[in-house]
Every structure is written in C-alpha cells, then in structure tokens.
C-alpha positions in Angstrom: 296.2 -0.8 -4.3 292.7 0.7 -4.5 290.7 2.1 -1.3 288.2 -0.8 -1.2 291.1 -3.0 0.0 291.7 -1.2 3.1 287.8 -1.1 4.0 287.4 -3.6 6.6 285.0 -6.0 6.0 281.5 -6.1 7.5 281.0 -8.5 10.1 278.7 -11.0 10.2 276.0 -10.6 13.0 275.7 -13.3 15.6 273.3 -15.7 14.7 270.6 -13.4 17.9 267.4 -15.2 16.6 269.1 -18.6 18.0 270.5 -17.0 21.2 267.1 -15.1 22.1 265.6 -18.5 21.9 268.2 -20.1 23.9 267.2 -17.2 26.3 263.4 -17.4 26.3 264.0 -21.6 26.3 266.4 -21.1 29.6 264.2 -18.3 31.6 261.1 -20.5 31.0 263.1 -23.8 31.7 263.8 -21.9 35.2 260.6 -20.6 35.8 259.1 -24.3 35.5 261.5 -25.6 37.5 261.0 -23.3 40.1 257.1 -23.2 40.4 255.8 -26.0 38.6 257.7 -29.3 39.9 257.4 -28.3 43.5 253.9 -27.9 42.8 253.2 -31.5 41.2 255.3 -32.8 43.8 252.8 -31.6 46.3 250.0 -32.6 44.0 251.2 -36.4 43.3 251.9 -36.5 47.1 248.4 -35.9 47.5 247.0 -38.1 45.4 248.9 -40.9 46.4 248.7 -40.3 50.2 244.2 -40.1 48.9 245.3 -43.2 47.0 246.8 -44.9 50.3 244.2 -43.8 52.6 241.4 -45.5 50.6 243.2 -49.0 50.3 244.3 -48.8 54.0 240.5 -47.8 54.9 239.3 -50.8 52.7 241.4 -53.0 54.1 240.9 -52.2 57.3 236.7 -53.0 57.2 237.3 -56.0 55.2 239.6 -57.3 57.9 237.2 -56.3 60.5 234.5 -58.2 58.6 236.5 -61.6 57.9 237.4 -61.1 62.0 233.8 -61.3 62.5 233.0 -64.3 60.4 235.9 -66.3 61.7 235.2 -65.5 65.3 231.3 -66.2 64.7 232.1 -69.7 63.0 234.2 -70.8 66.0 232.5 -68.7 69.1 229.8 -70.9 70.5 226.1 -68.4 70.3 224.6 -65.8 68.1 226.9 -63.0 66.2 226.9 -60.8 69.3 229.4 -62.7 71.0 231.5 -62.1 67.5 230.8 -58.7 67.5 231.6 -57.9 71.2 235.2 -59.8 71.0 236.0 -57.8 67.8 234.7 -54.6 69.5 236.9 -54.9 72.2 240.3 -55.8 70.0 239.0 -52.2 69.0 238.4 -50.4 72.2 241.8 -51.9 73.3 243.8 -50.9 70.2 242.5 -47.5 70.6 243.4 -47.0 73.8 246.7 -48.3 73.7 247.1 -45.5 71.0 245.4 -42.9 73.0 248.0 -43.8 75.9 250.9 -43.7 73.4 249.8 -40.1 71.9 252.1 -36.9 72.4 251.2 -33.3 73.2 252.0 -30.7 70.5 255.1 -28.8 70.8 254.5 -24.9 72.1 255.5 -22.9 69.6 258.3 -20.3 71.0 258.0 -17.0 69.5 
C-alpha cells in the first residue's frame, strides 16, 4: 500500500456562493417585508380613501342638484322655494348629526 492511500481526501467546499445568496435574498426578503408592505398598505389606503372621498363628494352635489330640479319642476313659484326646501333637508340632516356626535375620550396617563 503506498502513503497516498491513507491521505484523506480533500473535501469539497459547500457550494457558499449559493448559500450567501440565499442569505442576502432572505435578509432583504425580511427587510421588505417588514418596512415596505406596511408602508404601501398605508399608501393604497390613502389613495383609495382620496379615491372614495371624491366620488362620495361628487355624488353628493349632483344629488343635491337633481333634488333641486325635481323639487323646482313640481314646487309651485320661482327656484327659491326649491332651494329653501333642499336647504332645509340640509340644516336638518346636520343637526341630527350634530345631536348624534360623541365627545373624545380623555386620554388617561
């Protein structure tokens, strides 16, 4: 038997340039999911809520107009009398949500 039969053999090294990527890929893939989602979360919320808001204020002066004309086609006299029924749907509406409000809780230290 010769001495280069007892050497042992050399080992192969880990494939490391796969396993630092897996490494950078999973720190990065945390990172993201730790900052970035929550953040367009917040940011798509927005936009929609903006995206809400708009439609519901549109809607809400178109009604107010069509109220007017309908009221104005069927209420005997000029547009005022339109005008001063609408206003008042409005007043009331308001008030019964001012009524209907609550007070802020005190914040307990």
């Amino acid at each position: 038997m010769s001495q280069s039969d007892n050497l042992p053999v050399p080992r192969q090294p880990d494939d490391w340039p796969v396993q630092a990527a897996d490494t950078v890929e999973r720190v990065v893939q945390t990172v993201k999911d730790r900052t970035t989602k929550p953040v367009m979360t917040v940011a798509k919320a927005v936009v929609y809520g903006l995206i809400v808001a708009a439609g519901g204020i549109t809607a809400l002066v178109l009604l107010s107009i069509a109220l007017v004309r309908v009221v104005n086609v069927y209420l005997p006299g000029d547009v005022w009398g339109a005008h001063l029924l609408v206003g008042t749907v409005f007043v009331i509406a308001g008030l019964v949500l001012w009524a209907t409000r609550r007070a802020p809780e005190p914040e307990t230290s």
